[in-house]
Each structure stands twice: as C-alpha cells, then as structure tokens.
C-alpha positions in Angstrom: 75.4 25.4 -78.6 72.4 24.6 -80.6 69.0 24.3 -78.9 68.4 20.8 -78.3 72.1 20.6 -76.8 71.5 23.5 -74.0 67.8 22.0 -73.3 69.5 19.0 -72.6 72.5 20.4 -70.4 69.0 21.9 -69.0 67.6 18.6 -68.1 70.9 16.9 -66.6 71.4 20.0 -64.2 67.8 18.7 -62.7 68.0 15.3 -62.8 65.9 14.6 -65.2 67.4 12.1 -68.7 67.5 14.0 -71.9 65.5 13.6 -74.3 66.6 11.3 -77.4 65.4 14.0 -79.9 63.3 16.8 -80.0 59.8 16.6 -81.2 59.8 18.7 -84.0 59.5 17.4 -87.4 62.8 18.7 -88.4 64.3 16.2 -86.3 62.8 13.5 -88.1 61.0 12.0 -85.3 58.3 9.8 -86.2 54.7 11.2 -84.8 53.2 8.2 -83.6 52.9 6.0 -80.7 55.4 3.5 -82.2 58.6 5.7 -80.6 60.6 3.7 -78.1 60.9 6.3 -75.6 58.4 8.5 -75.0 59.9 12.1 -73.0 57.8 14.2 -71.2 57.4 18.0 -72.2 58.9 20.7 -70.7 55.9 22.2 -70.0 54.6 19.1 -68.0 57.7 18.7 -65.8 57.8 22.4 -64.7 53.5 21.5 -64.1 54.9 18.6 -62.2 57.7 20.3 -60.3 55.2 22.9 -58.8 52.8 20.7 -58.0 55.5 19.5 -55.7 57.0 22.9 -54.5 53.0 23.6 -53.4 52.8 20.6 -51.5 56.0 21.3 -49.5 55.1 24.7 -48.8 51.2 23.8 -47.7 53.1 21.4 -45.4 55.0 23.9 -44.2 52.8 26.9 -43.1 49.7 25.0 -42.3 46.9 23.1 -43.8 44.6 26.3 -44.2 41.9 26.5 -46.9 43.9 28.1 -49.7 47.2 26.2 -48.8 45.0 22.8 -49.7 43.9 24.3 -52.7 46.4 25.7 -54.4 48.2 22.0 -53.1 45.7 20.6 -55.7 43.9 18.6 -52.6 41.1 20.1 -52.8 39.6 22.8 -50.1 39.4 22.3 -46.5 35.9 22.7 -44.9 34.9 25.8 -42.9 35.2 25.1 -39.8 31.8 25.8 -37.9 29.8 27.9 -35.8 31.6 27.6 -32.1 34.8 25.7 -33.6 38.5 27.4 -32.6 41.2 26.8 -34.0 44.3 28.1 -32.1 48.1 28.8 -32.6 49.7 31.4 -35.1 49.8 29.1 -37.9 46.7 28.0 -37.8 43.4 30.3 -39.8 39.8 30.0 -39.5 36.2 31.4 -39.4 36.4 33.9 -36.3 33.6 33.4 -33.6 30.2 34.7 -34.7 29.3 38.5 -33.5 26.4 36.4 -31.9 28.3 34.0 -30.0 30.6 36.8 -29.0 27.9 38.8 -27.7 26.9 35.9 -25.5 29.8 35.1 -24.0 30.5 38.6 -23.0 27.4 39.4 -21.9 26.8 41.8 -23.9 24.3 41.9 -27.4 24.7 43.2 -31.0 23.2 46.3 -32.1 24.7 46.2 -35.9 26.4 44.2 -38.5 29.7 43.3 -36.8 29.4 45.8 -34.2 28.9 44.6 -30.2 28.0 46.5 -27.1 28.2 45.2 -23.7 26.3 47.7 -21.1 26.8 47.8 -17.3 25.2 49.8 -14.7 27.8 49.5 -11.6 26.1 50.7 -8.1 27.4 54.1 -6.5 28.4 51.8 -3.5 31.5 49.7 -5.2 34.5 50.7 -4.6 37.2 51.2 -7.3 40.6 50.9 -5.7 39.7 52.4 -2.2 37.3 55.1 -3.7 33.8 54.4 -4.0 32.0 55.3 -7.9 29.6 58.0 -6.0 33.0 60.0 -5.8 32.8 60.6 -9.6 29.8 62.8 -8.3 31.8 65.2 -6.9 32.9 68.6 -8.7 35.7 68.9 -11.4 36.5 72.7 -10.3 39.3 74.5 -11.0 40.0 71.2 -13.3 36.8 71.9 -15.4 33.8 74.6 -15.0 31.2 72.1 -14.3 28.7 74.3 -12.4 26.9 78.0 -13.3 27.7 78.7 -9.8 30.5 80.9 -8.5 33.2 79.0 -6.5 33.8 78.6 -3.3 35.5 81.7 -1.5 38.3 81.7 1.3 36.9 80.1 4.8 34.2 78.0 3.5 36.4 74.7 4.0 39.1 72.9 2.7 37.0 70.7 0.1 34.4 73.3 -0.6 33.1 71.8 -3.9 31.1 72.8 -6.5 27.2 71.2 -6.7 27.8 67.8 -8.3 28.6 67.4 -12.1 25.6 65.9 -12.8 23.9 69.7 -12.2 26.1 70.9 -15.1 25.0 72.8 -17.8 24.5 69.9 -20.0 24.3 67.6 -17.5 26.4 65.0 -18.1 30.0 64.0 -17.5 31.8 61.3 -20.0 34.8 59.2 -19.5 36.3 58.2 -22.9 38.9 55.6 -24.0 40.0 53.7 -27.0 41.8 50.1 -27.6 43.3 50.4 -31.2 44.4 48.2 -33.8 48.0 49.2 -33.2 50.3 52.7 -33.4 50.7 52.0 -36.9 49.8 55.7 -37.8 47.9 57.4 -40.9 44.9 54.8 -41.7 46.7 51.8 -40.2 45.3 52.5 -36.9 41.8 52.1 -35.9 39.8 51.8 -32.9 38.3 48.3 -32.5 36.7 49.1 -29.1 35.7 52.3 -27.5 34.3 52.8 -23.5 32.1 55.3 -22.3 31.8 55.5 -18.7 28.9 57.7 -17.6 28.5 58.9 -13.4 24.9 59.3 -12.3 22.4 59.0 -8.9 22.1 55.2 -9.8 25.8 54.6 -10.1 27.9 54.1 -13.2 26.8 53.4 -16.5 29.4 51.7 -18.3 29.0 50.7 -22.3 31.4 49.5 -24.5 31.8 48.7 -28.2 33.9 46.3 -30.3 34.3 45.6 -33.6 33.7 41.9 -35.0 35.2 43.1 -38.1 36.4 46.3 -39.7 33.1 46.2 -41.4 31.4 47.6 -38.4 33.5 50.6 -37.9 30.9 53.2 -39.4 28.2 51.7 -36.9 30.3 52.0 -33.9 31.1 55.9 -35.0 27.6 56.7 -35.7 26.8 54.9 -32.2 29.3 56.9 -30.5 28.4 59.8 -32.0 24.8 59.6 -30.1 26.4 58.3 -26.9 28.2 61.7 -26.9 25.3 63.8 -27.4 24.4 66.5 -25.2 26.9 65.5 -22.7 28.5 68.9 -21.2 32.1 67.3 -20.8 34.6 64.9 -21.9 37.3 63.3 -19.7 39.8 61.2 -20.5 43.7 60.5 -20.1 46.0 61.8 -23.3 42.8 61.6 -25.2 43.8 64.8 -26.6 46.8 63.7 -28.2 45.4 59.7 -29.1 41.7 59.1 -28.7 40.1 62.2 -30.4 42.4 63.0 -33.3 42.2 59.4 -34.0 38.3 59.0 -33.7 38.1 62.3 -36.4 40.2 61.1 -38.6 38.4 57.1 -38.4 34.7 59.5 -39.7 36.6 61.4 -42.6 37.8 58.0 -43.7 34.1 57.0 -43.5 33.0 60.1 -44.9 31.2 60.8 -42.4 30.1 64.3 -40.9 32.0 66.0 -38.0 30.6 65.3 -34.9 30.4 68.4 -32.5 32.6 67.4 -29.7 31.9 69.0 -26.4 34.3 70.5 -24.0 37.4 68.2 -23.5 39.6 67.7 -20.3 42.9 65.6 -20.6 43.9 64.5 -17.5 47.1 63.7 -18.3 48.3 67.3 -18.1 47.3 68.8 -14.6 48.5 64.8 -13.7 52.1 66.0 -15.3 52.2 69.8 -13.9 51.3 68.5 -10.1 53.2 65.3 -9.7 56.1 65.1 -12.9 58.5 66.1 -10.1 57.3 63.1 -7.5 56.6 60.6 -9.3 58.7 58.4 -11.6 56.6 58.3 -14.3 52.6 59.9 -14.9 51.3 56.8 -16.4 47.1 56.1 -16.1 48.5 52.7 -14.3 51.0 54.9 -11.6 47.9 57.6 -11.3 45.8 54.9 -10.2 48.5 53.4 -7.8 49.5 56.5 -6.4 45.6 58.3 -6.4 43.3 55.3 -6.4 45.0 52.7 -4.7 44.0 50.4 -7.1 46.5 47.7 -8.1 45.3 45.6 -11.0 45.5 42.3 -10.8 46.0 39.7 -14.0 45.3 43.2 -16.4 45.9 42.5 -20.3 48.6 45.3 -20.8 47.2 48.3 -23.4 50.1 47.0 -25.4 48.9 43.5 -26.3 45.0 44.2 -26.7 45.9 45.1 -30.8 47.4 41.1 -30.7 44.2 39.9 -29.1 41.6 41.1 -31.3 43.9 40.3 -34.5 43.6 36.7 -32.9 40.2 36.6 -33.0 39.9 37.5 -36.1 42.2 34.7 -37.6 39.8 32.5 -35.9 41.3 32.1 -32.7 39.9 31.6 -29.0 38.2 34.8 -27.9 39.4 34.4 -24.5 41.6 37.7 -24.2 38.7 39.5 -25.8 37.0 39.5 -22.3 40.2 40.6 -20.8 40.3 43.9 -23.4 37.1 44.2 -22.4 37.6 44.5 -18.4 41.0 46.5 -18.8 39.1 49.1 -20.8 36.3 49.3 -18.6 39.3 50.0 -15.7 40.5 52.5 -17.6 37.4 54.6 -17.8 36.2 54.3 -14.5 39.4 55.6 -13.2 39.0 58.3 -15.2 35.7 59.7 -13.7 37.5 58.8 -10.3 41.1 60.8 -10.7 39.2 63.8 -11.9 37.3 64.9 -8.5 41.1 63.7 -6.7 43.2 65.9 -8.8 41.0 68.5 -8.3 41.5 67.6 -4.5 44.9 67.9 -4.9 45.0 71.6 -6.0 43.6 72.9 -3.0 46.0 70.4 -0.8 48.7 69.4 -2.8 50.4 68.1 0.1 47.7 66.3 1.4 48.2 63.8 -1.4 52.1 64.3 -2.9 51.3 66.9 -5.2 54.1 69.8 -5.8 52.8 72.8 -3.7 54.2 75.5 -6.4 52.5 73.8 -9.7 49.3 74.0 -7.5 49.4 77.4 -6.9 50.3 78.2 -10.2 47.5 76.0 -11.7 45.4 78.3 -9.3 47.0 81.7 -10.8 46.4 80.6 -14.1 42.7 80.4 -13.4 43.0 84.5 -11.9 42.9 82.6 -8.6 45.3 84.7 -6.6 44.5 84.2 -3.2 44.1 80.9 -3.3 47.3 80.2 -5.1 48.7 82.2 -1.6 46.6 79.9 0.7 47.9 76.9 -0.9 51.7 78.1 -0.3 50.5 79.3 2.9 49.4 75.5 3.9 52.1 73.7 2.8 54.8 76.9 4.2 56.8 73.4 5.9 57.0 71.6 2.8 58.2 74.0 0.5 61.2 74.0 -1.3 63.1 77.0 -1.8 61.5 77.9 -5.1 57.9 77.5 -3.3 59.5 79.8 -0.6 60.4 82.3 -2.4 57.1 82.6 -4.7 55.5 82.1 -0.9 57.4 85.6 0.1 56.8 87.1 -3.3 53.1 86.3 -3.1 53.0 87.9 0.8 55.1 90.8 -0.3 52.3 91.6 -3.4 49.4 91.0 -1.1 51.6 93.9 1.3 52.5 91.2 4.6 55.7 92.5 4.8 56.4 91.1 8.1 55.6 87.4 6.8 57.7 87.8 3.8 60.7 89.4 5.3 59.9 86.3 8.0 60.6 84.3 4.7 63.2 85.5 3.3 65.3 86.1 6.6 65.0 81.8 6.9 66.2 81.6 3.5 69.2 83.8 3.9 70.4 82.1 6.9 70.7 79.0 4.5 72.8 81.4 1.9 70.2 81.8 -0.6 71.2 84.8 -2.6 68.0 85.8 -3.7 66.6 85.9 -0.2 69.6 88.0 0.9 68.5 90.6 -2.4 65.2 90.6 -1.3 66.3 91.4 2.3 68.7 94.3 0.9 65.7 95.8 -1.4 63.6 95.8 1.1 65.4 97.6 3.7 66.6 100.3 1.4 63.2 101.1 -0.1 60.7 99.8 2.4 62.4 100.6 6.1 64.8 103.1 4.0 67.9 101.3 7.0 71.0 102.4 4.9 72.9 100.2 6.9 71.2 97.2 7.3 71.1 97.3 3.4 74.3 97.8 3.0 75.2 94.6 5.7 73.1 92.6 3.3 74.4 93.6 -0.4 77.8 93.2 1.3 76.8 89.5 1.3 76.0 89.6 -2.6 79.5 89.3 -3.9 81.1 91.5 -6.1 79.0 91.7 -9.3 78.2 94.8 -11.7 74.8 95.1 -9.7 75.9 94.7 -6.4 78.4 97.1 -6.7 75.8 99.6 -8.1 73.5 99.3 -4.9 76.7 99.6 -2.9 77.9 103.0 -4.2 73.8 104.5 -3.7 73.5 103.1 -0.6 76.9 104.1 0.7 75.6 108.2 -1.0 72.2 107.9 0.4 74.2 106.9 4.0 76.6 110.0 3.7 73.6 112.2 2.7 74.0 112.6 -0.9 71.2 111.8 -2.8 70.9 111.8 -6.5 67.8 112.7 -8.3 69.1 109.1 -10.0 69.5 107.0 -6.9 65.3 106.8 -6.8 65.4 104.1 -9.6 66.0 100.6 -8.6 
C-alpha cells in the first residue's frame, strides 16, 4: 500500500473524506487556487483535533487559569485580595499572609511566615486543672531544681520549688502540625506551638507557614524561642517533632541548634498506665488525667488537608481550627507533666500501675520510695506487686511483713510465695520441718527434690559441708 492509499485509509478511520490527491508535484496537482476541492493538511486537522481534546478536558477538571489557556480562551483573571474559591476542583490565589494574620489574631513577622501570641491567665482552667499547675515541679519525671528532693515524712506531694526556679529557668511545651507522614523531605512542619508557664500565666505562641517559602524563618524563629530554656516537654516529640525539626534545618542548611534537655511524655505515660488504659493516646491522657474532653477538635489527621486547602486558594476556615487544636495540645503538655509526676508517688490515687511506679522510682536509685509506694497501694497490688512488695521488705530486713506477704499469697497457691516461705524457714528460722511442710507443696521437680533430700539430712542431723549453698 502506497502512501497516499494508507493516508487515506488514515482519514476514513476518523471521519474525515480523503483527499482527491496529494499535494505534491508528483501527483500532478495544479498549485493554484483554481483546484475544485481544496483538503486541509494533516498538520492542521491534528492542530484542530487538539484544540478540541483541550476544550473537553478544561471542561472537565475546571476552568482554572492554565486549563483556559492552554483551551486557547485566553487566561482567567486572578482572583483578588479576600476572594475564595472553594471545592477540590477549583484553584486560586490563597489568602494573603496579611489577611491571614488578621483574622487569626495574630501578625506577620516574615515573608510568609505568621505568629499568633497569647498570654492565658494562671486562673483558667484546662479540663478541670487550672494553668498555674504547670508551676509545679517535674521531679522524678525531670531534674528541674538544684535542690535535693524531698525525703520520707515530708508529705505525700512534697514537690520540688517550682520549675520556673530551674537552672535555666524556663519550661517549654513543644508540638508540630506537619504536612503529612509522607517521610524523608516530604514532610514538613507548617505550624509549630510553644507553650511557655510563668507567674503571669501561660504564654502561648504559634507559627504557620503561608507558604513553604517561609520555612527557614519559622526555624530560625524557633530556634530563638528555644533559647536558654532549661527543658523541653512534649508528647512522642522524641520520635516525631525533633528528628523532624533537625532534619527541616539541614535541608535549609542551616546550623544545628543546641537543643536543651528533652522529656517525652509519652513514655513514663506508657510504663504507668499501658496496662489500664486501652490505648496512651495525648487525646485518652487528657481524658483520663485532665478531664478535658474536646469539643468540635480538628483531628491531628486532617490538619495536613487543611492547610493544603488554603493553599490552593481555599477558605481558611479550618486554619483557625489547626490553630486551637495545637494550642490544646501544648497546654496539656505543661499540665500532664506535674500529674504524672503525681502519679509516681500515688499511683493509685490516679489509676496508675503501683509496680511500674516503683520501678520508675528504683530506676532513679530511689529505693525507699519505690517500697513506700508498694507499701501504699499493699490492697491493690497484684500478685506481681506482692511479691516485689515482700522482696523489697525482705531486702530492707522486715522479715515479719514479708513473710506476712508471702503467707497470703500462698494461701491462694502461688508457688513462689510457698518457695519463699520454704527458703525462709530453712535459712532464716533454720525450722527443718516447717520447710519441709512447705517444699512438700512445690511438686516434684529436680529442685524441689534437691531441697527435700538437705532438709530431710539437716532434720536427721547430717549436715554436709555442701548443704550450706542454696
């Protein structure tokens, strides 16, 4: 098939009449205007045919700026200063960092970069605690004082001078709103809060982004904000917030910021109440600690969809309610802190799990008070608290209590109450036989047998220079 015969074929299979000849002068055709029929080129019906295709597909995804032009219609005007357009499909000029600024009450301190401040009296209440109880002591959460702590008998909330006397002086709440868990560099922080407790009340500031343009102001901004202070609170902030903050300055080549001493209250949040609770969520820590129930909250989840709506131009609206769920978030930071720290010296006072408690205090060389927590909560102990309760009273030598201890336990079949019991007769009160009555009730293992056989010697008066070692 020559080519004049498939570029025909060509032209039926689209509708379009072939053409009589082909202009070339091998065909003979005469160049002039005096043909009969004069065929458009290929080259002006495949111009034509996406012209068309344009126009359908402007018409189809909206009547944005470059969807007109490529359309060949011409370009759209901007809208102006104040004008919204809503609706995924629709794209415009997002709201001016000015106008923003305004209508949150806030004001901008650098190219696309907006901080709303507010100073919230000691007196308000958050949840049913008042701010002024961020003033209290962080202690055994976080060494917030020179001082020594509080020994045995000087109350139950014996607390540290306030955090504010801190070497340092100053206490920070921290955290992020984010662009998405996208990962690597698709993440960013597009607002960060800083909640700060002091005599006056709570100074609140936070920043957000009007574009990504503004990111290395916000940084540098933060990175004063952060100065001096002698600790950093905040809620997973060592998993999220801070690794994502340092890796937002090397991408701005910016220096590393000194950060200062860093407590995650997620963790001690986890070790006192994972066992209690269903979950150790900020939201369920406020429930459950607070009492604060929030009430029409943008979830964390959907503040990444808010600000990507503003910046396709659409209503700033959920903006402000980013805004008031991050300043939520910090504030109940500076509040759980001085609670959880409540809740390690009565863990039952406010659900806590007695035994994490006085572990958290034995990992702090707090011995005694890791006994005087099991000793308050003795009715609310499991059998794992009850035997670390017996085991701490047998180290501190109160033989009498433990044995108390373990003698309850045993009577419910706990077997290693019942070794205790047969330990402690045969090398404390050296009772052959009330040993042997109690290894009799271990079974028939390898090691029972083993005490069997020296106790049953030691009873008949053999001793073997063996027998000593347990």
């Amino acid at each position: 098939m020559d080519l004049k015969a498939r570029l025909d074929a060509l032209r039926r299979q689209s509708g379009a009449a072939p053409a009589a000849r082909l202009a070339t002068p091998d065909a003979g055709v005469p160049d002039d205007a005096s043909s009969p029929v004069s065929a458009p080129s290929l080259a002006d019906e495949s111009r034509e045919d996406l012209r068309s295709r344009l126009r359908r597909l402007a018409g189809r995804v909206g009547s944005g700026p470059s969807a007109a032009a490529a359309a060949g219609g011409g370009r759209f005007p901007a809208p102006g200063p104040g004008v919204h357009r809503s609706g995924p499909s629709r794209r415009g000029t997002p709201v001016p960092a000015a106008v923003l600024a305004d209508q949150l009450g806030g004001q901008v301190v650098a190219e696309h970069l907006v901080l709303v401040e507010t100073v919230l009296p000691p007196h308000a209440m958050h949840g049913r605690r008042r701010l002024a109880d961020a003033l209290e002591s962080l202690w055994p959460l976080a060494i917030s004082a020179p001082t020594p702590p509080p020994q045995a008998g000087e109350g139950l909330y014996s607390l540290l001078p306030p955090a504010r006397e801190a070497p340092g002086g100053r206490v920070l709440g921290i955290d992020t709103e984010t662009t998405g868990l996208a990962g690597g560099t698709g993440t960013a922080a597009f607002m960060v809060g800083i909640a700060e407790p002091g005599l006056d009340g709570v100074r609140l500031r936070q920043w957000l982004l009007t574009a990504f343009a503004g990111e290395a102001a916000m940084l540098a901004e933060l990175d004063a904000a952060l100065a001096g202070a002698g600790l950093l609170v905040s809620y997973n902030g060592k998993t999220f917030d801070l690794p994502l903050l340092r890796d937002r300055r090397r991408l701005q080549r910016a220096p590393a910021f000194p950060e200062p001493p860093h407590l995650d209250l997620l963790h001690p949040t986890r070790r006192l109440f994972r066992g209690v609770w269903p979950d150790c969520r900020l939201v369920t820590a406020e429930q459950r600690l607070l009492g604060l129930f929030r009430e029409d909250d943008l979830p964390g989840s959907e503040a990444p969809r808010a600000w990507r709506d503003y910046l396709a131009g659409g209503t700033p609206d959920d903006l402000g309610r980013v805004l008031r769920h991050n300043a939520l978030d910090v504030l109940s930071l500076l509040l759980l802190g001085p609670v959880l720290a409540r809740a390690l010296h009565d863990p039952l006072g406010f659900g806590a799990d007695p035994l994490a408690a006085a572990d958290a205090w034995s990992r702090r060389g707090e011995s005694r008070r890791a006994l005087t927590v099991l000793e308050r909560a003795r009715h609310g102990l499991d059998v794992r608290g009850a035997l670390e309760l017996a085991r701490r009273l047998r180290r501190a030598g109160r033989w009498t209590e433990a044995v108390a201890v373990w003698e309850r336990l045993a009577q419910s079949g706990c077997p290693e109450a019942v070794e205790s019991l047969a330990k402690y007769h045969e090398h404390v009160r050296r009772d052959w036989e009330t040993a042997l009555d109690y290894t009799a009730r271990l079974g028939e293992g390898p090691e029972a047998r083993r005490r069997r056989g020296r106790l049953e010697r030691r009873r008949g008066g053999v001793q073997g220079r063996l027998d000593l070692a347990e």
